[in-house]
DRENMI-182561 format. One record per residue (C-alpha): x, y, z; residue number from 0; chain. Coordinates in steps of 0.25 Angstrom, whole numbers. Example, Ala and Ser with C-alpha at 12.3 -4.5 7.8 and 13.67 -1.06 7.14 Angstrom:
2
       x       y       z     i   ch
      49     -18      31     0    A
      55      -4      29     1    A
***
This chain:
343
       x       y       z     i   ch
     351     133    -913     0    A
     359     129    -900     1    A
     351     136    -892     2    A
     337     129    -899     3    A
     344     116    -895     4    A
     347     118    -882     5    A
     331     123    -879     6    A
     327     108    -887     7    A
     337     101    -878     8    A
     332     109    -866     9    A
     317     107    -870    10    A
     318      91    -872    11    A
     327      91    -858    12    A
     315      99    -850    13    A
     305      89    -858    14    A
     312      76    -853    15    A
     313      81    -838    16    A
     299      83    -839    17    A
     296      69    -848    18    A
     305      62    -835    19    A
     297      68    -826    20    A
     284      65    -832    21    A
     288      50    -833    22    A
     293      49    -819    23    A
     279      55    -813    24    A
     272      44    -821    25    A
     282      33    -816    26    A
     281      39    -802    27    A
     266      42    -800    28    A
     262      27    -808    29    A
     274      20    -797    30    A
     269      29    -786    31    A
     253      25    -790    32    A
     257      10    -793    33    A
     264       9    -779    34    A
     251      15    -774    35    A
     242       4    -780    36    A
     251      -7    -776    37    A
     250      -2    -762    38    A
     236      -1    -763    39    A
     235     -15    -769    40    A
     244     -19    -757    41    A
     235     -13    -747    42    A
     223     -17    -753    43    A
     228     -34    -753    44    A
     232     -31    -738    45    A
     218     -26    -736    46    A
     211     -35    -742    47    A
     220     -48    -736    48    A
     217     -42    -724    49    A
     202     -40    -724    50    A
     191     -45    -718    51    A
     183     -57    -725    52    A
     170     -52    -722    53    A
     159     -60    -726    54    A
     146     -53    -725    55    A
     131     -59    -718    56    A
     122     -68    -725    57    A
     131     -70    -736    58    A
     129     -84    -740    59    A
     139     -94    -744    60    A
     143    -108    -747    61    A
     150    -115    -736    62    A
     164    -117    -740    63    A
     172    -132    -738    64    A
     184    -135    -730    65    A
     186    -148    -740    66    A
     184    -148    -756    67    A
     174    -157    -762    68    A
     189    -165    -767    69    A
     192    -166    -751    70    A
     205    -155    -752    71    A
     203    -143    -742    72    A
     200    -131    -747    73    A
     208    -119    -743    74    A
     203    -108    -746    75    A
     188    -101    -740    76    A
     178     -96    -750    77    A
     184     -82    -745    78    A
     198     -85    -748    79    A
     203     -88    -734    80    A
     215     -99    -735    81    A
     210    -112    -725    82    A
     222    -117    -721    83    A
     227    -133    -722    84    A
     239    -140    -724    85    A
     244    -138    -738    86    A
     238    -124    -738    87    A
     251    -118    -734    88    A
     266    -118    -734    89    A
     273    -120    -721    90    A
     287    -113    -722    91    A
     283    -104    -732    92    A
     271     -96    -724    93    A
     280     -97    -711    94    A
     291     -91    -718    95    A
     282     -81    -723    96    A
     274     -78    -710    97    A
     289     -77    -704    98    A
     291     -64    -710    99    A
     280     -57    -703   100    A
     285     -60    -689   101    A
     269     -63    -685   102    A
     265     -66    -670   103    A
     252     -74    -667   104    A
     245     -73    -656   105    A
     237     -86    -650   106    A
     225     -86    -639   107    A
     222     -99    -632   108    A
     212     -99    -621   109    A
     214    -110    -610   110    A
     204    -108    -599   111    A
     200    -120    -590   112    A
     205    -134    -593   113    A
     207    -128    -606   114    A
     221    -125    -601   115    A
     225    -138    -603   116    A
     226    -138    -618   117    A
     236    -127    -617   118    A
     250    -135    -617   119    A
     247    -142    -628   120    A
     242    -131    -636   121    A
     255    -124    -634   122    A
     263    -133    -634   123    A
     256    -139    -648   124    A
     256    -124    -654   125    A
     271    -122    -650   126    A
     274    -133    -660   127    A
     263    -130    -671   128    A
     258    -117    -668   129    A
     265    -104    -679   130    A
     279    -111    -675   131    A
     290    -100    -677   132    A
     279     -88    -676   133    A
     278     -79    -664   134    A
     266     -84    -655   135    A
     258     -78    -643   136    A
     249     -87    -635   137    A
     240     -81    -628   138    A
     233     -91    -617   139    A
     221     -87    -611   140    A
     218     -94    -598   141    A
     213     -94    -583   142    A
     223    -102    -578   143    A
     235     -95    -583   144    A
     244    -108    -574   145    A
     239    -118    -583   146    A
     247    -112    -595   147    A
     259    -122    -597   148    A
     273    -117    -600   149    A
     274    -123    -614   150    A
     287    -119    -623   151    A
     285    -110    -632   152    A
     294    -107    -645   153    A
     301     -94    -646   154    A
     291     -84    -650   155    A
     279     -91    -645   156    A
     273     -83    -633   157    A
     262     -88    -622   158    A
     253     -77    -613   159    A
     243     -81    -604   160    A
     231     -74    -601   161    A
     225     -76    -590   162    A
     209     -76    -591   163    A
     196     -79    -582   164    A
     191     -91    -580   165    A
     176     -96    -587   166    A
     166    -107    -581   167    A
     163    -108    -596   168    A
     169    -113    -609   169    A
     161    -106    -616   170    A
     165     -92    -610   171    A
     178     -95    -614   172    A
     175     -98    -628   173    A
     168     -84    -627   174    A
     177     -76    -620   175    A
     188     -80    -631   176    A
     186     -68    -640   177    A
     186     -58    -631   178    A
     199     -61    -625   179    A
     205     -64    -640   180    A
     198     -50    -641   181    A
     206     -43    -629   182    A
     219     -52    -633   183    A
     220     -45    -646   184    A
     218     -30    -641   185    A
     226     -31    -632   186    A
     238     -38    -636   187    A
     238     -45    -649   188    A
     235     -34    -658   189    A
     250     -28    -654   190    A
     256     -42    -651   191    A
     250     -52    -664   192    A
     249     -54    -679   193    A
     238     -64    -679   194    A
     231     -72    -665   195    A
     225     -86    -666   196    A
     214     -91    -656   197    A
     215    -105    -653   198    A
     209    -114    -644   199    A
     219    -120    -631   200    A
     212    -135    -633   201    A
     220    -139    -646   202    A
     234    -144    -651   203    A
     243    -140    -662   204    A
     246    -152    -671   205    A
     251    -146    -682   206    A
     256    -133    -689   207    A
     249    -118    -685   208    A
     255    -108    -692   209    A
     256     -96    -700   210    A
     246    -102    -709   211    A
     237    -101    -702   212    A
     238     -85    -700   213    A
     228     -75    -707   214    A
     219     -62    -703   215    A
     208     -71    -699   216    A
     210     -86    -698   217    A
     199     -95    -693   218    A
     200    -109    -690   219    A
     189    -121    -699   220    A
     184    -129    -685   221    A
     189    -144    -688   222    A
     173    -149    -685   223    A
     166    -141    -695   224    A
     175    -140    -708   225    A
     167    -150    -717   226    A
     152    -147    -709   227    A
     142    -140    -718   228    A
     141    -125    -712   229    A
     125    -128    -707   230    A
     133    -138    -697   231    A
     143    -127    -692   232    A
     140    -124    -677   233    A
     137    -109    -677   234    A
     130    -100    -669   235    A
     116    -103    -675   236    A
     109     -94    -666   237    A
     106     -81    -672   238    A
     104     -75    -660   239    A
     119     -78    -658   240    A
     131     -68    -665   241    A
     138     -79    -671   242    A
     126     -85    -678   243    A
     129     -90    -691   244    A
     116     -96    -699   245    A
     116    -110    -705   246    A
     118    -107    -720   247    A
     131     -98    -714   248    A
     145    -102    -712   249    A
     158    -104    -719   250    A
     165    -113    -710   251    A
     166    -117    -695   252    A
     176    -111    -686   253    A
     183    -117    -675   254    A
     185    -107    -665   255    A
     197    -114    -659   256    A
     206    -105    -670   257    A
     203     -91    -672   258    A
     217     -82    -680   259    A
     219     -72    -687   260    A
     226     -57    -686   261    A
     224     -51    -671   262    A
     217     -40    -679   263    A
     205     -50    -686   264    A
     206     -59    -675   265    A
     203     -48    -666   266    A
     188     -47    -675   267    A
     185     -58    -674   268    A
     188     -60    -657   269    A
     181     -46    -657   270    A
     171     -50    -666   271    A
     165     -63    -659   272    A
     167     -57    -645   273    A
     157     -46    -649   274    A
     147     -57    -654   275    A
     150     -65    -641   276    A
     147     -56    -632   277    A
     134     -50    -641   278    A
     129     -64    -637   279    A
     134     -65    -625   280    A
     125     -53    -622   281    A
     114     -61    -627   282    A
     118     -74    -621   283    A
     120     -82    -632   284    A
     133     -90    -633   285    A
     135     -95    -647   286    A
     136    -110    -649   287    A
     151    -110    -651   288    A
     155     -96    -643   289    A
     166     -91    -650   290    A
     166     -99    -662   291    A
     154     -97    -664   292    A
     158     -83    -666   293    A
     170     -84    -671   294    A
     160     -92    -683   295    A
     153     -80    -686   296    A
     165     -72    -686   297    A
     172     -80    -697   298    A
     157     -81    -706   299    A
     159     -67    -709   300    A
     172     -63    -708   301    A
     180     -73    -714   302    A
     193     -79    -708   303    A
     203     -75    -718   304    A
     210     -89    -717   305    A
     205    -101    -713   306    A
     213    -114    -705   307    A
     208    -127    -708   308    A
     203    -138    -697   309    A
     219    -142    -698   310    A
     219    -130    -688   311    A
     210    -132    -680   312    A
     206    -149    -678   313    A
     199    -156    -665   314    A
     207    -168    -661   315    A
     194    -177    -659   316    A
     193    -176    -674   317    A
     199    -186    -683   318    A
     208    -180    -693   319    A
     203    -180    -709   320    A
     207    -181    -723   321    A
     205    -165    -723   322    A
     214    -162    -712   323    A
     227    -167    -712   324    A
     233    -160    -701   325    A
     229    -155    -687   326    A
     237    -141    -681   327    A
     227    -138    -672   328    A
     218    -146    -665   329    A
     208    -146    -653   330    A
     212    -157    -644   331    A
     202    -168    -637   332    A
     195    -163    -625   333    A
     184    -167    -613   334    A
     176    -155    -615   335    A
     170    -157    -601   336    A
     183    -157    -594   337    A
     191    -145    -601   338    A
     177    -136    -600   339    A
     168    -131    -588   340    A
     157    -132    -594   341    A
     149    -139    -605   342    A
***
């Protein structure tokens, strides 16, 4: 009798370990398989905030609005890209977040010519505006490396000049952007910077730039253009031309004062339009707005992934509207004739 005990007791102690064991492959192999999907969910997110927008040819679309039938802004694209205004954003909370990452941006200006004479106060405006407490590298691009004042900067903004040939043209300096944006990139930025910004030397900062403004591919609406039917927009229409865009085509105008973004997208795009650039250069076509023009057909079909309103990007000859309330950056009032070399 005591020893049929003993082999039950032994039997339902055996069948226990192996019950436990059982229960704890279940629980490990559905916490191992559910961490495994998570992670795949995260990836997946990751990839797909990080994806290009790619809109494909001869898709037709309506063109979207800057301003609601009810007057307000609207701030979002019909791809989903946030436009940025005032009120679209928290000040201290999104520097506070942005803090964390310890991001550096890089920022080309080009001053050749009489253009070097809007440089002080283009510094000396973004030193007061311009990603205020973030790391900051400008890189100047001139021919007359002496004309670059000494302005003060703060404590983790940095200045390089580059020294670069000289053009008889405008128009040549205009064209000849993307390609040194291009070389900038490879050769330093992709070790030195998070994200680059592109922005034209002949402007002033008013107000606020800053991490607002970040994104993969960010493009700026041009101040001239925001409420002008799409037919009116001054595109390449030669189709002849790589940046030809036809009539019935277009989402919105870009200024090609402000091109940002990461230094990985915003090297497409300087790649990008330098290839089409020199495709009709080879033809001797120059398209009717050089790198804009470009940079327009660029943007039609792969999509910025964040927009920045006219606010970001004014003309001081314009008077200011009921739609926007506040100027940051601006292009300043200028005699053509006198700052270029030719018409």
């Amino acid at each position: 009798m005591l020893h049929h005990q003993k082999l039950v007791f032994m039997t339902l102690v055996v069948f226990g370990m192996v019950l436990s064991g059982l229960i704890y492959l279940v629980y490990t192999s559905t916490s191992h398989r559910y961490k495994e999907r998570r992670f795949c969910l995260k990836i997946a997110k990751e990839d797909q905030d990080n994806s290009l927008l790619q809109s494909p040819h001869g898709l037709s679309c309506n063109q979207p609005s800057v301003v609601g039938p009810d007057g307000k802004v609207v701030p979002l694209t019909p791809w989903l890209a946030p436009v940025v205004w005032e009120g679209t954003f928290d000040p201290m909370l999104i520097d506070s977040i942005y803090k964390q990452q310890n991001i550096s941006i890089a920022t080309t200006v080009f001053a050749l010519g009489k253009y070097t004479q809007f440089l002080r106060d283009f510094l000396e405006s973004a030193e007061q505006n311009y990603f205020v407490g973030f790391r900051v590298h400008y890189y100047v691009f001139t021919d007359q490396p002496e004309q670059v004042p000494a302005v003060k900067l703060s404590e983790e903004h940095h200045l390089t000049v580059l020294t670069v040939p000289s053009s008889n043209r405008w128009q040549e300096i205009t064209l000849s952007r993307m390609a040194r944006l291009e070389e900038l990139i490879e050769s330093r930025l992709v070790n030195e910077a998070d994200y680059v910004f592109s922005l034209d030397v002949d402007a002033k900062f008013y107000g606020r730039w800053g991490v607002e403004t970040l994104g993969r591919l960010v493009g700026a609406i041009h101040p001239g253009y925001y409420q002008t039917p799409r037919e009116q927009y001054p595109y390449e229409r030669r189709p002849e031309s790589q940046a030809f865009i036809p009539s019935a085509d277009g989402d919105y105008y870009y200024g090609g004062a402000v091109i940002g973004g990461l230094v990985k997208d915003v090297h497409e795009v300087a790649k990008a339009c330098r290839e089409q650039l020199d495709i009709d250069a080879s033809k001797s076509i120059e398209a009717a707005w050089q790198e804009e023009s470009h940079l327009n057909k660029y943007f039609l079909y792969n999509k910025p992934s964040k927009l920045l309103s006219p606010e970001y990007l004014w003309q001081d000859l314009k008077p200011h509207t009921n739609v926007v309330k506040i100027i940051r950056y601006s292009q300043v009032i200028k005699n053509y004739a006198a700052v270029r070399q030719n018409p």
